[in-house]
C-alpha positions, 0 to 999 in steps of 0.5 A: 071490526074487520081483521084488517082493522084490527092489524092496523090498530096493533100495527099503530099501537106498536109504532107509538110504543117504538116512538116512546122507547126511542129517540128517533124511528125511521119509516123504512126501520117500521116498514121492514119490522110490520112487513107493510110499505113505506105509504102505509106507515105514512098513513098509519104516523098520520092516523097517531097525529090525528089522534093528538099525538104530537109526532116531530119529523117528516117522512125520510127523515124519521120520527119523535115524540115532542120532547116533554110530552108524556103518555100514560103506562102502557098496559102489558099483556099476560104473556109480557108479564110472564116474559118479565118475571122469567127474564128476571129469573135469569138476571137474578142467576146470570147477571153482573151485580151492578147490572142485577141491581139495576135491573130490579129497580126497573122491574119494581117499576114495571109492577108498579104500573101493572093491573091487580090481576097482574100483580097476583099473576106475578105472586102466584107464578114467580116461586115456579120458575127456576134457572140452576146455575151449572157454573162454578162461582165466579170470582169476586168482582173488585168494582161493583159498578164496572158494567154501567161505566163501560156501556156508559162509555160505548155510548158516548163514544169516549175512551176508558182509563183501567188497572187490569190484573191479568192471568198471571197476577201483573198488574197494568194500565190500558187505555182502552175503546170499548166495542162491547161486552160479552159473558161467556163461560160464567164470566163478563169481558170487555171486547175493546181497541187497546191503545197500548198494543194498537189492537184489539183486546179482551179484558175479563171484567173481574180483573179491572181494579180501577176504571175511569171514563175520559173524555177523549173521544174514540180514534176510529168507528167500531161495528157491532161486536158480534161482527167483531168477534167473527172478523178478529177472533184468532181461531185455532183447529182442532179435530177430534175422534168421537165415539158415536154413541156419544154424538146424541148429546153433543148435538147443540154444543158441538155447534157452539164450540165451533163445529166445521165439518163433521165425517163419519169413519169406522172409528168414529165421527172425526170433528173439525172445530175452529175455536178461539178458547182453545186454552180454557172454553173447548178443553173444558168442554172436552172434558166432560166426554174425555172418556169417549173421545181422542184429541187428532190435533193439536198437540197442544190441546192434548197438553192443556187437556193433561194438565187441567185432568192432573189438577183435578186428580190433584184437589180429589186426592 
């Protein structure tokens, strides 16, 4: 069997397992994915027809399964098999409960369908793979099922009824459409359209008290939160003066936090940041080379720095 044979058998093999885990795929969607025309995924829709396959659909209008019909499991590689078990690891250390547990009723399944080999594979690698959890406990969560509920409502597109505990302990009602989740900084939040305040929020996930789904549809369309949180985000300036010989370790987190310009001075490296955590994430971040680095601006990031240091002097003493 020729290479090119063998593309085109991976290349359909993939497409059927796109029309098993979808509802609807469109030519043009496959196309773009494989890198080859439109005309050859025709021909490659036609090749799982005539193998029996009982595909739904027409060309420009997207493809499906025939509702009912069932394949046997599919057969997972080496390196997929690896890939579970590691992205099991981290679901086990970054995960939300309610997420975790579900997560690991899913992966009991997918071993359930793996090949004997496979399954020693798992035994034998699974107790040589760690993730060490840098982050400091996170709060008790008040709902065990928050997560399932909040993409349950993105989904079907309907508003969600919550009691939210904020910072400073008041407790309100929202009525909120949420546009996605996020975790960050060993927590989960909420991007959300807040219909009280007529704009956008963001709720921390362990401070929801009660939730409830409604079905009152969204007011508006929302784009993806990624998106969102480019256009929405209320970004703050900061600069800072950095010993260079410090500069080597902050080489990936600087871009994280933000980073828009960065000049070197006989000083030292005066960084430019934009950043929405201006109150928590980047102080923090700071923090940890404090000692090699002065706050230019704002005044407000030097406060928030004292005070964070004053409380740490204060649980040392």
């Amino acid at each position: 069997m020729n290479d090119h044979y063998l593309k085109k058998l991976d290349r359909v093999t993939a497409i059927l397992t796109q029309l098993q885990s979808k509802s609807v795929v469109r030519a043009q969607d496959l196309a773009e994915k494989f890198d080859v025309s439109i005309r050859t995924i025709y021909r490659d829709v036609k090749t799982l027809e005539n193998a029996g396959i009982p595909i739904v659909g027409e060309a420009g209008n997207g493809y499906s399964l025939m509702d009912g019909y069932k394949l046997p499991p599919i057969m997972f590689n080496k390196e997929e098999v690896l890939s579970f078990i590691t992205a099991e690891k981290l679901m086990q250390k970054f995960s939300h409960q309610s997420l975790g547990n579900h997560y690991q009723t899913a992966m009991e399944k997918v071993r359930s369908v793996l090949r004997y080999s496979d399954k020693n594979l798992i035994q034998n690698i699974e107790k040589q793979i760690d993730v060490f959890n840098f982050h400091t406990q996170q709060a008790e969560d008040s709902l065990k099922n928050v997560i399932p509920i909040i993409l349950e409502s993105i989904a079907e597109k309907t508003q969600l009824n919550i009691e939210y505990q904020t910072v400073d302990s008041k407790i309100s009602n929202r009525t909120i459409e949420a546009v996605g989740i996020f975790f960050e900084f060993n927590f989960w939040y909420i991007m959300a359209y807040c219909t009280l305040r007529n704009d956008f929020r963001q709720f921390r996930v362990d401070r929801i008290l009660k939730i409830y789904k409604t079905q009152t549809p969204f007011l508006q369309e929302y784009g993806q939160i990624a998106d969102y949180r480019k256009s929405h985000g209320n970004k703050v300036k900061a600069k800072l003066l950095v010993d260079k010989k410090i500069m080597a370790h902050l080489v990936n987190s600087k871009k994280y936090y933000g980073l828009i310009e960065e000049v070197e001075t006989d000083q030292g490296v005066e960084l430019t940041f934009e950043t929405e955590w201006i109150n928590d994430g980047f102080p923090r971040w700071v923090i940890t080379f404090a000692d090699y680095a002065t706050v230019l601006e704002p005044e407000s990031l030097r406060t928030r720095l004292k005070e964070l240091l004053t409380n740490m002097m204060g649980r040392h003493q």
